[in-house]
C-alpha positions as CSV (number, residue, x, y, z in Angstrom):
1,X,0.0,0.0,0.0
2,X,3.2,2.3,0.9
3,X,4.8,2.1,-2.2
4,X,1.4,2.8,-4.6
5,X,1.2,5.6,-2.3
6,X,4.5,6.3,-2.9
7,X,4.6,6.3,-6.6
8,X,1.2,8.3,-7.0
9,X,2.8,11.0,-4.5
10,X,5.9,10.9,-7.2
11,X,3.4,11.0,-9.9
12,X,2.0,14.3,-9.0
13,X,4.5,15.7,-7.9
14,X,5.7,15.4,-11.5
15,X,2.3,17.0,-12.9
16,X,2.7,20.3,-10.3
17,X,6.3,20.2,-11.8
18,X,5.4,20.1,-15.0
19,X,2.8,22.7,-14.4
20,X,4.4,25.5,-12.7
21,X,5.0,29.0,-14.0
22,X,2.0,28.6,-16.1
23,X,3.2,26.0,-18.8
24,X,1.8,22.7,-18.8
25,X,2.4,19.5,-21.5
26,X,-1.2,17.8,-22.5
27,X,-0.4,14.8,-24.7
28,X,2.8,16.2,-26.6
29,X,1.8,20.1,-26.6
30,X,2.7,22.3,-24.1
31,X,0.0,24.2,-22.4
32,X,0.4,28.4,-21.1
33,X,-2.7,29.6,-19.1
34,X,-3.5,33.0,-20.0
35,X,-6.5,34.3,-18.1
36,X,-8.7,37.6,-18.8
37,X,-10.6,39.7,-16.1
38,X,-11.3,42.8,-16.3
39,X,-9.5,44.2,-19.4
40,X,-6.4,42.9,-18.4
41,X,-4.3,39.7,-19.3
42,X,-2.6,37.5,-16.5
43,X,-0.2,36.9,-17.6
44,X,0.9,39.8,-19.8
45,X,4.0,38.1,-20.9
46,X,4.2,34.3,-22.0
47,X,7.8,32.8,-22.5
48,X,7.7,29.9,-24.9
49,X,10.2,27.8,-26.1
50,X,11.0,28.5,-30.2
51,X,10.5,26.0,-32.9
52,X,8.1,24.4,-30.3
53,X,4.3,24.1,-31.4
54,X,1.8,24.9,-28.1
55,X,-1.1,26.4,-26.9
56,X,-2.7,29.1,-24.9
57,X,-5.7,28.1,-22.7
58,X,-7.1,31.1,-22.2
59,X,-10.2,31.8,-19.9
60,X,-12.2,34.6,-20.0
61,X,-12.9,35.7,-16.0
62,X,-14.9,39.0,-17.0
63,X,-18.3,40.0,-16.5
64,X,-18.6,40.9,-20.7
65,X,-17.0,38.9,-23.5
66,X,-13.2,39.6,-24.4
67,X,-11.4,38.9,-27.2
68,X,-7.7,37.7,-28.0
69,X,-6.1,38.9,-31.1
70,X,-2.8,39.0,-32.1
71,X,-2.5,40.3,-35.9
72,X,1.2,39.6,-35.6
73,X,0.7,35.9,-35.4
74,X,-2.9,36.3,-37.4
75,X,-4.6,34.4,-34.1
76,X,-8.5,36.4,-33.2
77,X,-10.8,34.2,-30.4
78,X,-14.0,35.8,-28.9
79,X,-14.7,34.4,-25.6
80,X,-17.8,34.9,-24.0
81,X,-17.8,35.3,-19.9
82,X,-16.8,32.4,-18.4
83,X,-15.7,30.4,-21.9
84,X,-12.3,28.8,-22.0
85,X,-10.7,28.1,-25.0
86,X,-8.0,26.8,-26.3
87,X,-5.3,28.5,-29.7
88,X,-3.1,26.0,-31.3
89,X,0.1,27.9,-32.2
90,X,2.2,26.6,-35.0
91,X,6.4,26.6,-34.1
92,X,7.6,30.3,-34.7
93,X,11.0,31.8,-34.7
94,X,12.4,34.0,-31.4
95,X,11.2,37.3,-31.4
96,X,8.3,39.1,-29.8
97,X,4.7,39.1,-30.6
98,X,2.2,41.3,-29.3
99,X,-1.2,40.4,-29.1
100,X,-4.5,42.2,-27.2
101,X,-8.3,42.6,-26.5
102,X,-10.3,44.7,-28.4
103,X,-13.1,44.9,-26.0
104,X,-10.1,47.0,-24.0
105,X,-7.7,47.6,-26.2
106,X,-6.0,50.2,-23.9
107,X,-5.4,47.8,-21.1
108,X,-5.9,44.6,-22.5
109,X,-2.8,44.3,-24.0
110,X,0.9,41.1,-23.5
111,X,3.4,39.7,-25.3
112,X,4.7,36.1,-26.5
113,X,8.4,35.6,-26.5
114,X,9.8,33.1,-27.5
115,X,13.1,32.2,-27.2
């Protein structure tokens, strides 16, 4: 009984490593949470690895819908409150790509580096 014990207490320990700083692996694609709430992005910036295809799950915490757009990387999702979604993002060279909300396009506003 120990050692399952043992070996599911190594297991997810492995997951919250995997998981922490916001990037996650599902299958063979990493994961970034990016969250919305109130015209803002959490987190504004999003490190990624280059030449590495992954996703943003991003969830939309606002009362209103909210949109993520970056024409840079020609990505656009409109998520209504409470909708999480997820955007598939092909490898891409280092650099820096901008990408915001219109809803609040004055606040609403974070980068992808990748590096």
């Amino acid at each position: 009984m120990n050692r399952r014990r043992n070996r599911l207490c190594v297991l997810l320990l492995s997951i919250v490593g995997l998981c922490a700083g916001g990037a996650c692996r599902a299958g063979d694609l990493l994961a970034f949470s990016l969250n919305i709430e109130n015209g803002h992005f959490d987190p504004e910036i999003i490190e990624v690895p280059a030449q590495t295809r992954f996703k943003l799950v991003i969830t939309n915490h606002g009362p209103g819908p909210e949109e993520f757009e970056s024409r840079e990387l020609r990505k656009e999702t409109v998520l209504a409150p409470g909708v999480t979604r997820a955007v598939v993002f092909a490898p891409l060279k280092p650099g820096t790509y901008s990408f915001f909300g219109e809803f609040h396009p004055d606040t609403a506003q974070g980068q992808i580096i990748v590096k």
